[in-house]
Each structure stands twice: as structure tokens, then as C-alpha cells.
C-alpha positions as CSV (number, residue, x, y, z in Angstrom):
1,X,29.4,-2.0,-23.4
2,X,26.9,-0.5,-25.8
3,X,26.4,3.5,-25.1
4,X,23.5,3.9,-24.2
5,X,22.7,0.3,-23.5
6,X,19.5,-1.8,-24.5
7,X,16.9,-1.5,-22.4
8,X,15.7,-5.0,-22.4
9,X,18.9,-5.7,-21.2
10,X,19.5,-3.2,-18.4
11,X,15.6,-3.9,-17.0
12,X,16.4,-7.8,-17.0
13,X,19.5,-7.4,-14.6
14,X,18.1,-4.4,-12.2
15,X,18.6,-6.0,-8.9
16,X,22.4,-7.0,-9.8
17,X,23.3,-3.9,-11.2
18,X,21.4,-1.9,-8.1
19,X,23.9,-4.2,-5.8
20,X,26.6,-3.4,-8.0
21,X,25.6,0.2,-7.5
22,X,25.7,0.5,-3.9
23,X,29.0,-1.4,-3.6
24,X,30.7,1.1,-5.5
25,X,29.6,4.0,-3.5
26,X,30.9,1.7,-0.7
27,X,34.2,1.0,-2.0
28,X,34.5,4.6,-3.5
29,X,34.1,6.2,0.0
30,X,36.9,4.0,1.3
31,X,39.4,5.4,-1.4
32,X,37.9,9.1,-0.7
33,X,38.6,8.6,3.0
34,X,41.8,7.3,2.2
35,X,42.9,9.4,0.1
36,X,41.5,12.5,1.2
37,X,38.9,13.1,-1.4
38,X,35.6,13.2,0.0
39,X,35.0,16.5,-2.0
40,X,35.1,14.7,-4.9
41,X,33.4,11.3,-4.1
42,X,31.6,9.5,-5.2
43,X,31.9,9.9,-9.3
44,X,35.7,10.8,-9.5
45,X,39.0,10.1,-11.3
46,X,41.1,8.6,-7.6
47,X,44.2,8.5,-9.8
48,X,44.4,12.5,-9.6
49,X,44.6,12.4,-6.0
50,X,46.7,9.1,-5.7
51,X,49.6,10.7,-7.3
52,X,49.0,14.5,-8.8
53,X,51.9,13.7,-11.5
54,X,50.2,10.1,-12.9
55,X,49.9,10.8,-16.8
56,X,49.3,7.5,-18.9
57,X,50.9,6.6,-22.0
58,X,50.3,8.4,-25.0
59,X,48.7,5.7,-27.2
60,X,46.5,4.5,-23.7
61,X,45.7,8.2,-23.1
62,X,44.6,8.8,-27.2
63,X,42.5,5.5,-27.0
64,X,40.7,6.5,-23.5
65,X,39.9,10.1,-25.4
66,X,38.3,9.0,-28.3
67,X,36.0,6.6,-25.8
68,X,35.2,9.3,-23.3
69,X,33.7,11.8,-26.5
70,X,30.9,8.9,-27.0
71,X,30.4,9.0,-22.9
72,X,26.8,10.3,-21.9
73,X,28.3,12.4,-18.8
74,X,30.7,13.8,-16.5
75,X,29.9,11.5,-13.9
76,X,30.0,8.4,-16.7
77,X,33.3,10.0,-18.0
78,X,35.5,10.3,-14.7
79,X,34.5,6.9,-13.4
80,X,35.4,5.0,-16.6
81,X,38.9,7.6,-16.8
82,X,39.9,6.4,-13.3
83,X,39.0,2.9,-14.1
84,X,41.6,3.1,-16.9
85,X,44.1,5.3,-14.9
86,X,44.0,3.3,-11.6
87,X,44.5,0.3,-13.9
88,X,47.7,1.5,-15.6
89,X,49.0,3.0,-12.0
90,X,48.1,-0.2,-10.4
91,X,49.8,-2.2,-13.3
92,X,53.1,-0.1,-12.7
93,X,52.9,-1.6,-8.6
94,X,51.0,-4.2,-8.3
95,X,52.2,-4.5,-4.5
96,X,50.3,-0.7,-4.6
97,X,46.5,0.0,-2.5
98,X,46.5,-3.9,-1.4
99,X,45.0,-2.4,1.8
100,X,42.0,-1.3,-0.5
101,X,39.3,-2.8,-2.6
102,X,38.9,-2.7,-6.2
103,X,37.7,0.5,-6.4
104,X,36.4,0.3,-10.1
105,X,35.3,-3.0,-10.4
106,X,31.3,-3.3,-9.2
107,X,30.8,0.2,-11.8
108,X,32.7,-1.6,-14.8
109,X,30.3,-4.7,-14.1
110,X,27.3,-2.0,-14.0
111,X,28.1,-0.8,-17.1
112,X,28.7,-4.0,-19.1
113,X,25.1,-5.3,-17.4
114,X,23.1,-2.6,-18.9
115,X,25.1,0.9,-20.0
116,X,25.1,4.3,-17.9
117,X,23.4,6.2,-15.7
118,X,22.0,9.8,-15.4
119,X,21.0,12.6,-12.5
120,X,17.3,13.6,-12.7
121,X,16.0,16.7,-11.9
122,X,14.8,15.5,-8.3
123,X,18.0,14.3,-6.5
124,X,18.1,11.0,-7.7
125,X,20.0,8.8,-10.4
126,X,18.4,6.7,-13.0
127,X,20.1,3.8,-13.2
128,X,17.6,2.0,-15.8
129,X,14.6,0.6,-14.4
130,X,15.4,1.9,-11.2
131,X,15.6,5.2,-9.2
132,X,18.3,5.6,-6.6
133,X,18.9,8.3,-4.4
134,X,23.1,8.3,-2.3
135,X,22.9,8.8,1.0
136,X,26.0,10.4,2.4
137,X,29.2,9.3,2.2
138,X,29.5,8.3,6.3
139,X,26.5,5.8,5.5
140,X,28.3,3.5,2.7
141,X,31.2,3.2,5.5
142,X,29.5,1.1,7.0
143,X,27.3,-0.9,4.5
144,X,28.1,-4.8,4.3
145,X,31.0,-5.3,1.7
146,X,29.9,-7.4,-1.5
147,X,33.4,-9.1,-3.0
148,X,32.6,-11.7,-5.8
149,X,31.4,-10.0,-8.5
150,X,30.9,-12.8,-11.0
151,X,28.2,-13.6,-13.1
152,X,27.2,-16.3,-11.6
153,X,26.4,-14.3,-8.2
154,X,25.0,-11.6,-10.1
155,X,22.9,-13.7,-12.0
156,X,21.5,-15.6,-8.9
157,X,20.3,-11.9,-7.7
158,X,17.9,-11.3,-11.1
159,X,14.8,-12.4,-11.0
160,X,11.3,-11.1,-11.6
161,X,8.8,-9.6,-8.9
162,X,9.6,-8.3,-5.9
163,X,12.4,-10.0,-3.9
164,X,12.6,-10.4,-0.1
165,X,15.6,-12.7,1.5
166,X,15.6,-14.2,4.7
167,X,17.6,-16.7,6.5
168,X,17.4,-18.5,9.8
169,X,17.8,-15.8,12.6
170,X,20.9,-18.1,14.1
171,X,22.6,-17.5,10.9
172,X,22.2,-21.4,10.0
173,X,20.3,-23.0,7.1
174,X,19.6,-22.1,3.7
175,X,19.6,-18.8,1.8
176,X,15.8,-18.2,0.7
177,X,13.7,-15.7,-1.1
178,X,10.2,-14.9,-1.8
179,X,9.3,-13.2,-5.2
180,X,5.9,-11.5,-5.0
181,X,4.4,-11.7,-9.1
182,X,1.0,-10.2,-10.2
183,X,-0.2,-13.7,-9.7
184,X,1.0,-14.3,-6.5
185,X,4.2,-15.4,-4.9
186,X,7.5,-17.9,-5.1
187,X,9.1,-19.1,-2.6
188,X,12.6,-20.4,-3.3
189,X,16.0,-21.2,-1.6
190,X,19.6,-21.1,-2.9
191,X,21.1,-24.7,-3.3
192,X,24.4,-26.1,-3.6
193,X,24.0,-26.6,-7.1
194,X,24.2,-23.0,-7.9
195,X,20.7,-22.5,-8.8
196,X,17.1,-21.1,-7.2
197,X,15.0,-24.7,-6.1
198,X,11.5,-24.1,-4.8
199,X,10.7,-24.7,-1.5
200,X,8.1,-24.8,1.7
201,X,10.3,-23.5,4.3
202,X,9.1,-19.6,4.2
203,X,5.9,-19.3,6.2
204,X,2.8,-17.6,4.5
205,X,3.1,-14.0,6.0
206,X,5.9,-11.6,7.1
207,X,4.8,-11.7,10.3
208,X,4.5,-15.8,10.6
209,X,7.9,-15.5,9.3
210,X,9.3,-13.7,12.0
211,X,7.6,-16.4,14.5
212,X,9.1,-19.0,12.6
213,X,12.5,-17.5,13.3
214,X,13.7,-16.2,9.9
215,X,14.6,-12.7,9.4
216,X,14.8,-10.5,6.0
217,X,18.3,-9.7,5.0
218,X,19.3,-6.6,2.9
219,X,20.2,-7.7,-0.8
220,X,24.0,-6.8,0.0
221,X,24.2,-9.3,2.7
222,X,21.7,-12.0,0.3
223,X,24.6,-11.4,-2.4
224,X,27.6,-11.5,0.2
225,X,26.0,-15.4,1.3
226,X,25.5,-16.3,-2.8
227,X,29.7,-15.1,-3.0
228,X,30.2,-17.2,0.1
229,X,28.2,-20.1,-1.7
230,X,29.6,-19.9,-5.3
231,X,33.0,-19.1,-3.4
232,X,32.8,-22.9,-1.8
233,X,31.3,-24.3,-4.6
234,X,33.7,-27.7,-6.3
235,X,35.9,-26.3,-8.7
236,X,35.8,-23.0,-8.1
């Protein structure tokens, strides 16, 4: 991870790492429920509340303090401590918090997909090329889980323009997407071969959309259907 990161780079995966985003805050308010730390959520160190008495390893904990100087912020620094703390407590029971999801995970992909992110002065969180403001932590307890996290589902989500999903109100038929450019628009649908194929099956308007039957998805549930995709894919 480059602190900060390149721009370029950060603006070119926006829409992954916003989806990497919000499934952190959903996964991080599962552990703060669990664990009682709802105070604390979302931008915490869980290992201090998962057992007070954790301490890592001297070399571990002399290697984790000379990256956390270079860190931009508190909120940057406890989130890549606990990734490193949970890690070595998990590593000592790997049986322990199979209940729970990776709690870290989505944020380390965040980082290495474009560096940090910083509080403004209005309530919201930069997170590169984007502006994001939490909602409460009751909210992302109920937000659609995302659970592959590879590159190749991440990388299906970036594209430029504006992005709307939609899908077959039954639930049957291809994942497809319409990216609005200065130029005009793209319509495209997700394939078995892993890739974005252009297609005619996405009506001219929103509203002749809706007649046709298809209905916009939220990006977490577009990037739970690319998992489920990739996830069935031969030879994965």
C-alpha cells in the first residue's frame, strides 16, 4: 500500500473500493454488537475488547509501530492495528469468531486499491474521488453482506460513468448495467465468461425499464450476484 496512495489509482477503482467501504462498516457493526463495542465502532482496534490482556509479540508489535508512525490518522491507525492484532489472535485459535466475518478484510482491500481515507470538516469521509457519509450503526445491520472480495469481483464493479444495475424483477436472467458517459450511455450484462458483453436487453428509459420488468439493484447486492457468478465459475 503506498501512503498516501496515487490518485490515478484510487479514482480508477471508486466504485469497488466504495463497496469495500460499506461492507466494512457492515461487518464492523457485527463485531461491535458482538462484542459490546458500539462506543467504539466503527474505526476501532476489536482485539482490545476481544480479550483486554491480548499483547502481540515483541518483534510483531515493533514492526506494526514503526508502520503506524507513517499512518495518516487515528482512524487509519486503529483499523490497520486491529487488522494485525485480530490476525495474530485469530492465528493463536483458528477455531476462534467462526460465527463472525472477517472483520478486517474489505478495509485491507480498500487500502491496497487506492490508500486512506480522511474526515472533512462537514460530517463526511473522503475516501478519494468520493464523499461518504455513515449512517448509524443499526443501518449496516441490516445491509446485504458482500463475501468474495477478489479482484476479479472488484474489478467487474470499476467502470467509467455512472452505473445503474438491474436484473429481472423474478430474480432470473442476467446481471446488467447501464453506464451513463458524457456522450451518452452503455448498456451491458455480466457473462459467464467473467467479463462485461454489450447488450439490448435494458429498455431506453428508467421508467420503460420498470414496464419491462427489471428493477435497479443497490451495488452491494450487483457485487453479491458477480461473487455468486465468479464463485460458480470452472476452476474456481
Amino acid at each position: 500500500m503506498d501512503w498516501p496512495g496515487d490518485w490515478d489509482f484510487a479514482f480508477d477503482r471508486v466504485k469497488s473500493r466504495r463497496v469495500l467501504f460499506r461492507e466494512y462498516m457492515r461487518r464492523a457493526a457485527v463485531w461491535a454488537q458482538a462484542y459490546a463495542a458500539e462506543g467504539a465502532w466503527p474505526f476501532f482496534d476489536v482485539t482490545s475488547y476481544v480479550d483486554p490482556a491480548f499483547r502481540l509479540a515483541p518483534d510483531a508489535e515493533a514492526g506494526l509501530a514503526e508502520l503506524l508512525v507513517r499512518l495518516p490518522n487515528v482512524e487509519v491507525k486503529n483499523t490497520c492495528s486491529g487488522a494485525v492484532r485480530l490476525a495474530e489472535l485469530r492465528g493463536q485459535n483458528p477455531d476462534a469468531f467462526s460465527g463472525l466475518p472477517d472483520l478486517y478484510e474489505p478495509l485491507v482491500r480498500f487500502y491496497e486499491r487506492g490508500g486512506e481515507f480522511a474526515r472533512d470538516d462537514a460530517g463526511f469521509l473522503d475516501l478519494t474521488g468520493m464523499r461518504f457519509r455513515p449512517g448509524p450503526l443499526a443501518v449496516y445491520l441490516t445491509t446485504v453482506p458482500v463475501t468474495l472480495l477478489d479482484d476479479t469481483v472488484l474489478d467487474a464493479l470499476d467502470a467509467d460513468g455512472r452505473v445503474t444495475y438491474y436484473m429481472a424483477e423474478d430474480g432470473q436472467g442476467p446481471l446488467l448495467r447501464r453506464r451513463v458517459l458524457r456522450d451518452g450511455h452503455t448498456d451491458e450484462l455480466y457473462g459467464r465468461d467473467l467479463r462485461w458483453e454489450p447488450t439490448d436487453l435494458i429498455p431506453g428509459s428508467e421508467a420503460e425499464a420498470k414496464a419491462a420488468g427489471l428493477a435497479e439493484l443497490d451495488e452491494l447486492k450487483a457485487a453479491g450476484l458477480i461473487g455468486t457468478i465468479v464463485a460458480a465459475a470452472p476452476g474456481r
